[in-house]
C-alpha positions in Angstrom: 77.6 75.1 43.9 78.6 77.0 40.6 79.8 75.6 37.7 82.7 77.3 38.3 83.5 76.2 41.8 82.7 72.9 40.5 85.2 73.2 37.9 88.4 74.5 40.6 87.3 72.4 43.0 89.1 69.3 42.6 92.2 71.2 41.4 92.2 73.1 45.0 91.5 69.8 47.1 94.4 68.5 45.5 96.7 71.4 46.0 95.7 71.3 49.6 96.0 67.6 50.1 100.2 68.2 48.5 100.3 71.3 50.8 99.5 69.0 53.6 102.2 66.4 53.3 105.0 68.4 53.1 107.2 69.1 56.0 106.6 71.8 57.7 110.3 73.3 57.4 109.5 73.0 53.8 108.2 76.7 54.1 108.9 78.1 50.5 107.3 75.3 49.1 104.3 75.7 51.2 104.5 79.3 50.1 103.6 78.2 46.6 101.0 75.9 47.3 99.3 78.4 49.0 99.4 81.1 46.5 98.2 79.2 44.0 95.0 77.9 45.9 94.5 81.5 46.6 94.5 82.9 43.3 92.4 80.1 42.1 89.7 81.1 45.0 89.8 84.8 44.1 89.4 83.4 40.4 86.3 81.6 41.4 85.1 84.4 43.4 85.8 86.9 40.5 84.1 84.7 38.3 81.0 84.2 40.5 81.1 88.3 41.0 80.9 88.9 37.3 78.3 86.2 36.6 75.8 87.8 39.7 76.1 90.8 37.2 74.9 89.2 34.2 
């Protein structure tokens, strides 16, 4: 795994594990969650792209 996977990882398993126990009709809030683990996968997987470069 790559440092910096190994850096956001804990950071998205938490966002997903709060994603998880909301409600279902709780969908703007889910919304979020999900944004946010997204951009910090397309961070990692920026990161990774710029460091296969290097």
């Amino acid at each position: 795994m790559s440092p910096v996977r190994e850096h956001y990882n804990p950071t998205i398993i938490s966002l997903l594990r709060e994603h998880d126990q909301l409600p279902h009709d709780k969908v703007a809030e889910r919304k979020c969650f999900q944004r946010k683990i997204l951009f910090l996968m397309n961070a990692i997987k920026t990161a990774e792209f710029e460091t296969s470069f290097s």
